[in-house]
C-alpha positions in Angstrom: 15.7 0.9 13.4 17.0 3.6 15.6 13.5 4.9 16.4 12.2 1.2 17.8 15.5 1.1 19.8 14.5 4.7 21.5 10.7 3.2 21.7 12.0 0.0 23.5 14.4 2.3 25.8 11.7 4.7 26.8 9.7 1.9 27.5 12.3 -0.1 29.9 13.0 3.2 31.3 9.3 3.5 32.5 9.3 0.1 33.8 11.8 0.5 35.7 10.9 3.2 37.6 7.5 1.7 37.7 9.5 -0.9 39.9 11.8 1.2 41.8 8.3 3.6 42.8 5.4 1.7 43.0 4.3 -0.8 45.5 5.6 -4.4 45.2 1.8 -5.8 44.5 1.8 -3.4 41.9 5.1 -3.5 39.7 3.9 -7.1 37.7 0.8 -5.4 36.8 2.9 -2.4 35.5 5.5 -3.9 33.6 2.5 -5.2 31.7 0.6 -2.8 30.8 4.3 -1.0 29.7 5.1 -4.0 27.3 1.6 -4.3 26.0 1.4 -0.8 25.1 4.7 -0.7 23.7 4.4 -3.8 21.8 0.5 -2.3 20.2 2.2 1.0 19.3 5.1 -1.3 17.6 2.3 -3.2 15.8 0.6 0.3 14.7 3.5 1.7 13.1 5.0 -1.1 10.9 0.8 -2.2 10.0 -1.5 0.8 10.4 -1.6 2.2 6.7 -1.6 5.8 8.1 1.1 5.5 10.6 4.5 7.9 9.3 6.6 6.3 12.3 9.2 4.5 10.5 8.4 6.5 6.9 6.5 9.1 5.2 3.9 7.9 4.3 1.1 9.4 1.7 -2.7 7.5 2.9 -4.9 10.2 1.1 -5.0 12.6 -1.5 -4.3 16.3 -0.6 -7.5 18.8 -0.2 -10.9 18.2 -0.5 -11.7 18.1 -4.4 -14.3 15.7 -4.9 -11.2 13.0 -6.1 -10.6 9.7 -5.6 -7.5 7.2 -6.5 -8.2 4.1 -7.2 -5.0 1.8 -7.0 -4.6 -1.9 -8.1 -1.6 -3.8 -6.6 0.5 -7.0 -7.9 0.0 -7.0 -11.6 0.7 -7.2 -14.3 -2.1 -10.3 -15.2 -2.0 -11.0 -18.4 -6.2 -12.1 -18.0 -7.9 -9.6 -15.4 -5.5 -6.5 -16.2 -7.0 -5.6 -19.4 -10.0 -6.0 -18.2 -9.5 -3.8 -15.5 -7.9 -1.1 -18.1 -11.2 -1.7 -20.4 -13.6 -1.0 -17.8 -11.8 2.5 -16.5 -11.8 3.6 -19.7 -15.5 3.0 -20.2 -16.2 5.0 -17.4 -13.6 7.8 -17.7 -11.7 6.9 -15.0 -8.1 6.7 -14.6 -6.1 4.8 -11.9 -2.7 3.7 -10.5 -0.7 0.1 -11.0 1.5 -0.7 -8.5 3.4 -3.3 -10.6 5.7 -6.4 -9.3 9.0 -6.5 -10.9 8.7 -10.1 -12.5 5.3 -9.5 -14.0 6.1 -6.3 -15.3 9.1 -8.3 -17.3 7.0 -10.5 -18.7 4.5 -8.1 -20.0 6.2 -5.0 -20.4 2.6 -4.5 -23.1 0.4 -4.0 -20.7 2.9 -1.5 -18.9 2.8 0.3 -21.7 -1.0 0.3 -22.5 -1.3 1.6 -18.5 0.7 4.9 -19.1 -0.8 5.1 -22.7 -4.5 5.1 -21.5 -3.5 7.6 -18.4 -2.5 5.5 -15.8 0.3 5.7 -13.3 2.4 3.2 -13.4 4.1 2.7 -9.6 5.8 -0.3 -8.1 5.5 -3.1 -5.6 9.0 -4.8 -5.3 10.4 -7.3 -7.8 9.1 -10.8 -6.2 6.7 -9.8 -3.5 8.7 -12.1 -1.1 7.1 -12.2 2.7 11.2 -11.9 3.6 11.1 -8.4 2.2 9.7 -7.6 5.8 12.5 -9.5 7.4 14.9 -9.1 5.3 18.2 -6.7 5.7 17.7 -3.1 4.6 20.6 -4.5 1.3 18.0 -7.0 0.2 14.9 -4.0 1.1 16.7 -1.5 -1.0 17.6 -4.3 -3.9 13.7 -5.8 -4.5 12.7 -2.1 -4.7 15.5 -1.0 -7.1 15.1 -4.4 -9.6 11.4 -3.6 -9.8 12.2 0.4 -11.0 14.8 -0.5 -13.4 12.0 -3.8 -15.2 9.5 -0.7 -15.1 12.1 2.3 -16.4 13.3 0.0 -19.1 9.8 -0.7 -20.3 8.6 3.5 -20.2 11.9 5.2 -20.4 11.0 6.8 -17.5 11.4 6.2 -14.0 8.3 5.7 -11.6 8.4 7.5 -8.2 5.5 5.8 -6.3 5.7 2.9 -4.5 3.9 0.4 -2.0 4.9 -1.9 0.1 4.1 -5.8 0.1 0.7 -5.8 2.7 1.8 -1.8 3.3 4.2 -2.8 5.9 6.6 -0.6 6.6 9.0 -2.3 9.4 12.5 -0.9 10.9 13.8 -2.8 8.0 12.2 -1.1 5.4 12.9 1.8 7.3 16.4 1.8 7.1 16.8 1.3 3.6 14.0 3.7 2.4 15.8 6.6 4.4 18.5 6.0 1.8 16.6 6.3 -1.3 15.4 9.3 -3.2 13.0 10.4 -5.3 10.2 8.1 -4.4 7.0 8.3 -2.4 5.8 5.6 0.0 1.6 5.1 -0.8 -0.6 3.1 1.1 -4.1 3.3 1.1 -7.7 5.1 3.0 -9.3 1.8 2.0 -8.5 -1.4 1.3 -11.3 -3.7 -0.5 -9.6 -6.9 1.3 -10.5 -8.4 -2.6 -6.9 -10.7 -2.7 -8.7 -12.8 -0.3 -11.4 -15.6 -1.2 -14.6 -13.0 -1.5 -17.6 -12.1 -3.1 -18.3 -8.8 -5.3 -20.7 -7.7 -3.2 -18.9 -8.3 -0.2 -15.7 -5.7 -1.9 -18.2 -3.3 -3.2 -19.9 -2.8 0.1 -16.5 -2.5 2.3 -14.8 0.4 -0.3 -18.3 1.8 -1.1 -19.4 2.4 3.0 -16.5 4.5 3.2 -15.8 6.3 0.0 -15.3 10.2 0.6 -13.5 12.5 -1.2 -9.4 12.0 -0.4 -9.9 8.2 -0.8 -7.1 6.0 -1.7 -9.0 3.0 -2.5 -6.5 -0.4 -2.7 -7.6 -3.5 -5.2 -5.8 -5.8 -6.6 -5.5 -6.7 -10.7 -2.2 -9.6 -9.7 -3.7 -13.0 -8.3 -1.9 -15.7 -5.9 0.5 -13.6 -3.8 -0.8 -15.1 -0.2 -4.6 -14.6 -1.6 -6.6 -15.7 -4.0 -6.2 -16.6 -7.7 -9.6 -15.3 -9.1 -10.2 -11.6 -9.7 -13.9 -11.4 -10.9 -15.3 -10.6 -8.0 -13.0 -7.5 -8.2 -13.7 -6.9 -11.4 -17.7 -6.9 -10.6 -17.3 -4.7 -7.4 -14.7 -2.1 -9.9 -18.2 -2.1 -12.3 -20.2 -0.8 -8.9 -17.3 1.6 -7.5 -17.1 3.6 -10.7 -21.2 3.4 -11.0 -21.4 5.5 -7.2 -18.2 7.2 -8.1 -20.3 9.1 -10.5 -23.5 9.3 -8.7 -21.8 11.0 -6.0 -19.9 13.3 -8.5 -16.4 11.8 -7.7 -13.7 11.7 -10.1 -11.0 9.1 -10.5 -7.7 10.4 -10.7 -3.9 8.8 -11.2 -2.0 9.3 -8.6 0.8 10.7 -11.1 -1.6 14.1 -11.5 -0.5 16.9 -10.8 -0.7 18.2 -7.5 -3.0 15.2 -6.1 -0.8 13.9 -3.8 
């Protein structure tokens, strides 16, 4: 919160002596540009997935092994989730679940059968509210902390990765996150958009045009958090990812791997 109170004060700062220097016909025009600016940078710190303003942030893996992370968000589903787990194993590929809270709870199986088949299990707040972004930094810290205990209880162990709702990271979720310990913030190189009302093609194409070793690929196994209910398409486009994955000699790691991230 502190750091968009400096970014606001710089920026007042300016515009005032914008005003006290420049020539009256002048000073409107500058005290816009200074809020627009300052309002895009705002913007690109809580939404850009590779902004580490208001956290640490991890948007790619480290080096440049010829790895990839795939990463499914808002599951457990009891109908597309094995699925999902089915088809990574028939290609060899392992991935990471960020879990919700409430799912989780109410199929702590198919936690199990992630970390059992080499999957990282990481988590994605308890209810995926859309007040978690406007919420106070005592009701942040809470939905992240119900969601690790669901998921600790389940592995006897506790995860250390987690993602935001959308991969927002606002003042906040700023606040309360500098408070917390032991976990890692992960967003995403590319997102497949697949929560939305798509096609397979259309997902396969989008993470496919820009898949390069590093690549923290985001897809969803959950349905009917703001999006869509039907995860097929993602499920068809997963088939196609893996399928170039190989051709271009790219493995799929967990982000839980040693030394991948």
């Amino acid at each position: 919160m502190l750091r968009v109170f400096a970014v606001k004060g710089m920026a007042l700062a300016v515009a005032i002596a914008a005003v006290w220097l420049l020539p009256a016909k002048w000073e409107v025009l500058a005290v816009a540009v200074i809020v627009a600016i300052t309002a895009a940078f705002i913007t690109y710190a809580i939404w850009s997935p590779h902004s580490q303003f208001f956290s640490r942030t991890i948007d790619r893996l480290r080096g440049d092994q010829p790895i990839i992370a795939l990463t499914f968000d808002d599951g457990p589903d009891p109908v597309f989730t094995p699925r999902i787990l089915d088809l990574l194993d028939a290609h060899g590929a392992r991935a990471t679940f960020f879990v919700l809270g409430v799912r989780a709870d109410r199929h702590p199986e198919l936690i199990r059968r992630m970390r059992d088949r080499g999957h990282t299990v990481g988590t994605h707040t308890q209810h995926h509210h859309l007040r978690f972004h406007f919420s106070s930094p005592s009701y942040v810290r809470r939905e992240i902390e119900e969601a690790i205990d669901v998921v600790t209880d389940i592995l006897r162990e506790r995860p250390t990765l987690f993602r935001p709702p959308q991969g927002l990271r606002t003042p906040f979720f700023s606040s309360a996150w500098r408070r917390m310990t032991g976990l890692s913030c992960v967003t995403w190189t590319i997102r497949g958009f697949d929560s939305l009302p798509t096609t397979a093609d259309a997902i396969a194409t989008r993470v496919i045009k820009r898949l390069a070793p590093g690549a923290i690929v985001a897809l969803h196994d959950g349905t009917g958090l703001f999006g869509g209910i039907d995860r097929e398409p993602t499920i068809a486009a997963l088939d196609a990812i893996l399928s170039e994955c190989k051709a271009r000699g790219l493995r799929c790691v967990a982000l839980g791997d040693s030394g991948v991230c």
